[in-house]
N, C-alpha and C positions, 0 to 999 in steps of 0.2 A: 190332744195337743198336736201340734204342729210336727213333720218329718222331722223337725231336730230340736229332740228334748228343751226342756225349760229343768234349773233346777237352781236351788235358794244359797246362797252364802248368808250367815248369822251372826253379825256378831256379839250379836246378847246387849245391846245397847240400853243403857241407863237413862232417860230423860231427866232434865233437869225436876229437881221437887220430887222424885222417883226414889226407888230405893234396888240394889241390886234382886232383890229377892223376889219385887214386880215386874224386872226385868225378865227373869228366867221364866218365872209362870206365861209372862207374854211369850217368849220363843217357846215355849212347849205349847203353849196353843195356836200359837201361828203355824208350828208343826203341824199340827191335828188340821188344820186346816188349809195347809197348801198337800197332804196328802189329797184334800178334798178337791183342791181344783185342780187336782191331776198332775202337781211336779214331779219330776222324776227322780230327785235326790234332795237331799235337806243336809246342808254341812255347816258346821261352827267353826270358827276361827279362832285361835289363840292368841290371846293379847295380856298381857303381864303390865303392873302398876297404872292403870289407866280409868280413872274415876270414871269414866261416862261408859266403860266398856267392862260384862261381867264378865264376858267368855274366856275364865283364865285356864278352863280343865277342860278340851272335847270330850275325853274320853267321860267323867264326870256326868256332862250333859249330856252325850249322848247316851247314856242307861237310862237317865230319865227320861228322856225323849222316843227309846226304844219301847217302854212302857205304854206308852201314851200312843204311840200310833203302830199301825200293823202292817201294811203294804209298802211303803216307800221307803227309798234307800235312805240312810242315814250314815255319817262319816264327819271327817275330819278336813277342815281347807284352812291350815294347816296341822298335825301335830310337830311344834318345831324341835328339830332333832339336838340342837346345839347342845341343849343342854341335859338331855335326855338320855337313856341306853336304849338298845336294840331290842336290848330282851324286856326292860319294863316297859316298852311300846307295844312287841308281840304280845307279852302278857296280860296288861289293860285290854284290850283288845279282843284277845281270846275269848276274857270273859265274857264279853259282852259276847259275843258270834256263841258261846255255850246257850246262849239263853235264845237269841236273837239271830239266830242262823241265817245266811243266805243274801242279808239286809245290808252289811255292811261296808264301808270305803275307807279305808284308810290312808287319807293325803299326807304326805311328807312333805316337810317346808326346811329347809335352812335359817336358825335363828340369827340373829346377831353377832358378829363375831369374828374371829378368822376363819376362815374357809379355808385352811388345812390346819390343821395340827402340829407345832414345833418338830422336828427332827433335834436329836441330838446332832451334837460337830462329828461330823463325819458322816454322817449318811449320806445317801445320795438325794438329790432334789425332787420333790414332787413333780409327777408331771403337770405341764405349764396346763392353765384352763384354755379349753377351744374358744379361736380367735371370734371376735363376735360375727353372725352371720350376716350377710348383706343381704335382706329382703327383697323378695322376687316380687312381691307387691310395690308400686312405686309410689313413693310421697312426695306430693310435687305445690310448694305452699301450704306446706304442714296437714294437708291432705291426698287419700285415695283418687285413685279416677272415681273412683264411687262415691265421693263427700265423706269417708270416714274423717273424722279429724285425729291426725295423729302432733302431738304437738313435739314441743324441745325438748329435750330430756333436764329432767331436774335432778339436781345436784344434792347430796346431803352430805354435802363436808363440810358445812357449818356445823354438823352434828358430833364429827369426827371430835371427840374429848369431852364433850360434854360432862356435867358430872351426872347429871340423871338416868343418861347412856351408861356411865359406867355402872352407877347405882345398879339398875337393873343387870346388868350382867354379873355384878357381885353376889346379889340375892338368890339371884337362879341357878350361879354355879359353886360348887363345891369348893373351899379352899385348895389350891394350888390345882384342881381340876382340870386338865387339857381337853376339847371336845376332840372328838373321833374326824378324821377327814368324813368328808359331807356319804359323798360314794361308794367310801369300804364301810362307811355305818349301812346304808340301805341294802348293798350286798348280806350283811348279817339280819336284816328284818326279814328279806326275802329266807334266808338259809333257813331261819328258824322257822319260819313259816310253814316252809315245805321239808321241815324234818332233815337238814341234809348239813348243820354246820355242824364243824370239824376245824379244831386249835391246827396249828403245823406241825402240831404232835399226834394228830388224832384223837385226839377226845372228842367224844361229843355231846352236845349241850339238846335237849329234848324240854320245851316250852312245854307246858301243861296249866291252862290250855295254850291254846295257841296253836300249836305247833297243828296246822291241814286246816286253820280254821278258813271258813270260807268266805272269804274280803277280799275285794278288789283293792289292790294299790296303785296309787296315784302319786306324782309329784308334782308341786309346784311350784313354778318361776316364772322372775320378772324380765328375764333376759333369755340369750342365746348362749348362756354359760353353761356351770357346771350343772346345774340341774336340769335346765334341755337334753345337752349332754347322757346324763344319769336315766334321765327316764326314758332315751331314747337307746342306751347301750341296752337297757336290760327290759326291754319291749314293753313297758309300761304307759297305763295311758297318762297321760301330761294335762293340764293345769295352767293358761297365761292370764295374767292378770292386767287387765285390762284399766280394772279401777283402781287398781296401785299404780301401776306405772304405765300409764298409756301410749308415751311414748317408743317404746321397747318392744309392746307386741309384739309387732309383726315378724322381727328379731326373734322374741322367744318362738313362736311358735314355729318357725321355718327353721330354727336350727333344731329343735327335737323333732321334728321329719327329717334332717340329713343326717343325723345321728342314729335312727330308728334301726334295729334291727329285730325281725318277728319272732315271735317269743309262745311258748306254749298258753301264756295268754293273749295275744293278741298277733293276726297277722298283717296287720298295717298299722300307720300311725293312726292315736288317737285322742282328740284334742277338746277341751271344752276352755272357756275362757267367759272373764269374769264382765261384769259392767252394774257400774251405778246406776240406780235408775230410783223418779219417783213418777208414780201415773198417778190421774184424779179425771174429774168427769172433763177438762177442758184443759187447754195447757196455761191459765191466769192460775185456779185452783191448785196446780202441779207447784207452778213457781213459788207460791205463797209457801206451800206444807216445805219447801224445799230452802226454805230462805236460812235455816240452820246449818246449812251442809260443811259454808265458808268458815264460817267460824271454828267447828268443828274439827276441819282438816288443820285450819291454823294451829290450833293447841299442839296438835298430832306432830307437825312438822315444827311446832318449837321445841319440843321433845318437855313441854308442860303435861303432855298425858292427854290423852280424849278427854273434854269435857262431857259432863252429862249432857246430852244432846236436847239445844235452849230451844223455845218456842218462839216463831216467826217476830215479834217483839220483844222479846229478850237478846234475839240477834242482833236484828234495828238497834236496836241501842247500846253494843256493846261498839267502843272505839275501833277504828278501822283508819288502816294507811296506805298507801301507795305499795309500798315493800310484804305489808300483808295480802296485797292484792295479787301481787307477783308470786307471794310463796303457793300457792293455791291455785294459780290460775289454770295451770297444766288438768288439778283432777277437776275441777269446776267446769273446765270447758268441754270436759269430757263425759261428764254426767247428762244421761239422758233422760228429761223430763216434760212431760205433758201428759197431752190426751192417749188413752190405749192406740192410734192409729198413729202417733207421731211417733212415741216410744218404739212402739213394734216396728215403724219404718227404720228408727237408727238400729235398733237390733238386728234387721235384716240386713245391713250396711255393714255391720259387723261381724257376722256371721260368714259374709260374700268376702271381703277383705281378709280373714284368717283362714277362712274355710273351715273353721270348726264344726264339730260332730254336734254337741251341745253349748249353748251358753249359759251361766251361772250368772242367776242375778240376788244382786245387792241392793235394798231399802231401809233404809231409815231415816222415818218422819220422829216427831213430836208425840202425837198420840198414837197410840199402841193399833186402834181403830183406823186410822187413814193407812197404817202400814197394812195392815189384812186386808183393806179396800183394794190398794194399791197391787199387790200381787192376783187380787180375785180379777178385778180389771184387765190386767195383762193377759191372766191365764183364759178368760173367755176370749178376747182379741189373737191371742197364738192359735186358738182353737178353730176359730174362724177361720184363721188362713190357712189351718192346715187343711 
């Protein structure tokens, strides 16, 4: 491969007429097989109540997915903490590193939610989140000097009450359950990790397993917040999501450089960041496998759930409007799709733009086949260039 890694984001995507259980068997072989074109890491995403998307467990997957292949990294983009504890993420985790030693990443994400924790009356305030950072890269007409396109930032406060929004945060959290501030929860995944937490009383808490197992931790964000912030106080490598939020990049990723301080794992910053992508033998064939994407993200951002992901005439002919075009347009225009030569040139656009170590990319077509196509394509063209 290329001097800067290539590695996969999964979300376990359901095509329509599909069944989740087709679903998984497809990411475990897409597994086995982008080991084969030489990716550097394989990670799942976690998505809750979303018909088109099965990836509701990494940790789940990724044991089946340890099974099935033997060389490449495998992990989590994200596991989200919100709803989650310190210690049943160490301990998922462990297992798998018992078995599967040496293999493993474990991405932290922030789910839904508040991003602190109530105080009782009287405490003192949280401290405030770092002010967003101003990118040292310049966008000048929603683009790079380098033709990256970085667009508006999209808004989801149409989201804000939703009942489906809250739906899901009712299911996944515990009656009257407060989440942990985002920061002092990763502080405890690390503690436990490395044998070393301790109450304010002194007790302390020994993960088994878990506790020395050997995983890289990651976090990941869409911004220059709290999770920049986070993965850059505690030297961690970072995570920008590109295909979420494009806009924001360059943001996230230059505020967890100014935040970076080096850490017994790492001694500079270290960054990989995400992008849509579909390849095919030409960029006509790319557009076609691609013609679901829209519709797709629509459901997402109505907060109707991922549909099971429609084929290129199931798209065509679902209704479409001006204000659907607008909801969508930021990740649409940001998905990069053709020939391996076209693809590989906006990845290197992006690449140069962030300055990332690695980039993590994200597919999904309609048949399970053009998807495998589609990364085998890329990974011979990274290859070439490198």
């Amino acid at each position: 491969m290329s001097a800067i890694p290539l590695g996969v984001l999964d979300l376990v995507p359901v095509s329509s007429g599909s069944t989740a259980a087709e679903a998984l068997n497809n990411s475990i072989d897409l597994a086995r097989r982008s080991e084969e074109f030489g990716y550097a890491r394989y990670w799942f995403a976690e998505h809750h109540l979303n018909p088109g998307v099965a990836g509701t467990s990494p940790a789940v997957v990724l044991a089946l997915t340890a099974s099935a292949t033997s060389t490449i990294r495998i992990g989590s983009g994200a596991v989200q903490l919100g709803h989650r504890t310190a210690l049943s993420t160490v301990e998922e985790f462990g297992l798998i590193d018992a078995l599967h030693p040496g293999r493993l990443d474990l991405g932290l994400g922030r789910s839904a939610g508040p991003a602190q924790r109530p105080r009782p009356s009287g405490d003192p305030d949280p401290a405030p989140a770092p002010a967003p950072v101003t990118p040292v890269t310049p966008v000048i007409g929603g683009n790079t000097p380098n033709g990256l396109r970085i667009p508006d930032r999209f808004s989801f406060a149409h989201l804000l009450g939703h009942p489906r929004v809250a739906l899901q945060q009712k299911l996944l959290n515990l009656p009257g359950a407060q989440p942990q501030d985002y920061s002092e929860q990763v502080d405890d995944v690390l503690a436990l990790l490395r044998g070393e937490y301790r109450t304010p009383e002194g007790v302390e808490a020994h993960a088994v397993p878990g506790e020395g197992a050997d995983v890289q931790v990651w976090i990941l964000g869409s911004s220059g917040g709290v999770s920049a912030e986070t993965a850059g106080r505690n030297g961690l490598r970072f995570a920008a999501n590109y295909h979420v939020s494009p806009a924001t990049v360059l943001e996230a990723a230059e505020g967890y450089r100014a935040a970076f301080k080096a850490s017994a794992e790492l001694d500079r910053p270290y960054v990989t960041v995400s992008a849509d992508v579909v390849v095919a033998e030409d960029d006509e064939t790319a557009r076609e496998l691609a013609t679901g994407y829209a519709p797709w993200v629509r459901s997402i951002r109505t907060a109707e759930g991922a549909i099971p992901y429609p084929t290129p005439a199931e798209a065509r002919a679902l209704p479409w409007s001006e204000e659907d075009r607008k909801l969508v347009a930021d990740r649409v225009e940001t998905r990069f799709v053709g020939s391996p030569r076209t693809v590989a040139d906006h990845l290197e656009r992006l690449q140069e733009a962030t300055g990332a170590d690695e980039l993590l990319i994200t597919t999904i077509t309609h048949r399970h086949a053009d998807r495998v196509h589609s990364y085998r394509l890329l990974a011979l063209e990274w290859q070439r260039r490198g």
